[in-house]
C-alpha positions, 0 to 999 in steps of 0.5 A: 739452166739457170733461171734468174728471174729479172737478173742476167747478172745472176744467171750469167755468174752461176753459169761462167764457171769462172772461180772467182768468189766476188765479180763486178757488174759493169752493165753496158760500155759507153758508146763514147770512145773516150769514155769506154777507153776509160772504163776498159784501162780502169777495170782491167787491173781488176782481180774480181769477174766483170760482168758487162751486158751488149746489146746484139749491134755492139757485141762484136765491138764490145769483146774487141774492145775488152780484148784490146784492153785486158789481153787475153782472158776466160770469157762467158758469153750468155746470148737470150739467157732463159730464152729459147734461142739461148746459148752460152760460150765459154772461151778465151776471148780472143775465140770468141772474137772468132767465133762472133766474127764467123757467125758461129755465135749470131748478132742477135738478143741481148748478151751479158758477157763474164770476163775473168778478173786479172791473175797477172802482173798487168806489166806483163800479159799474155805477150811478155815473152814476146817481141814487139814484131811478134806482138803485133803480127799476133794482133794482126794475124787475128785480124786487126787492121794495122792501126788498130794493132799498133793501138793494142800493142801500145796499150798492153806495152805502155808505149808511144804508138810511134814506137810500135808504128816505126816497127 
C-alpha cells in the first residue's frame, strides 16, 4: 500500500504495474469539449504513462473519453488513495468503462487514473483487423450511442464521419 504523502501522482505510479520507466502527469481533463479533444489527440501518440486525476462527477466521462481517443489500452484506476475506502483496479479500459458503469467501481472520491503510453503504430490500433461495420458494432455492442460510435470509429480511422454514418 502506498503512502505518498501530498502526491496521488507518486502512489498511483508505484502501484499501476505498468512498466513504462517515464510517465506524464496530465492532472485533470478540461471541462471544455474542445479543449479536452485537444489534449486527448495530443497525448494519445504518447509512449510514456499518463497519469490524469477525476474527480467522482467526471470519472465516468473522463475514461469514455480517454478510450474513445487512445482505443483500447492498460489503465489503473486509484479511487481515495491512502483512505479507508481506497480501492485500485487494474484493467483495460474498455473493463473498467464496464466496471464504472456497473457500479462495481463507486462514483465516489477522488481518482488518479494511469493509462498505458501507446506501444503501436497509432495508424493501426486495436481495430485494424477489423472492418468498418465490426468496428462500429464493437463500440456499439459496449454501449455507445450511435453517434458517439460513429465519432469513435471516425477518430481512431481518420476518416469523415459521413463515411462511417453511411455505413
Amino acid at each position: 500500500v502506498p503512502i505518498p504523502g501530498c502526491c496521488a501522482v507518486a502512489a498511483a505510479i508505484s502501484v499501476s504495474g505498468l512498466t513504462n520507466k517515464k510517465f506524464i502527469f496530465e492532472g485533470f481533463l478540461s471541462e471544455s469539449k474542445k479543449d479536452r479533444v485537444d489534449t486527448l489527440e495530443e497525448l494519445k501518440t504518447q509512449k510514456r504513462d499518463i497519469v490524469f486525476y477525476s474527480p467522482p462527477h467526471a470519472i465516468e466521462k473522463d475514461i469514455k473519453d480517454i478510450y474513445e481517443h487512445f482505443g483500447e489500452r492498460e489503465a489503473t484506476v486509484c479511487r481515495e488513495l491512502t483512505k479507508l475506502n481506497e480501492t485500485i483496479t487494474k484493467a483495460p479500459l474498455s473493463k473498467i468503462m464496464e466496471m464504472i458503469k456497473s457500479g462495481e467501481i463507486p462514483k465516489k472520491g477522488e481518482f488518479a487514473v494511469v493509462v498505458s503510453g501507446t506501444s503501436e503504430n497509432v495508424e493501426g490500433g486495436f481495430w485494424k483487423d477489423m472492418s468498418i461495420e465490426e468496428h462500429l458494432k464493437y463500440y456499439l455492442d459496449i454501449g455507445y450511442k450511435k453517434m458517439d460510435a460513429v465519432k469513435a470509429v471516425s477518430l481512431d480511422r481518420k476518416i469523415p464521419k459521413g463515411q462511417v454514418y453511411d455505413i
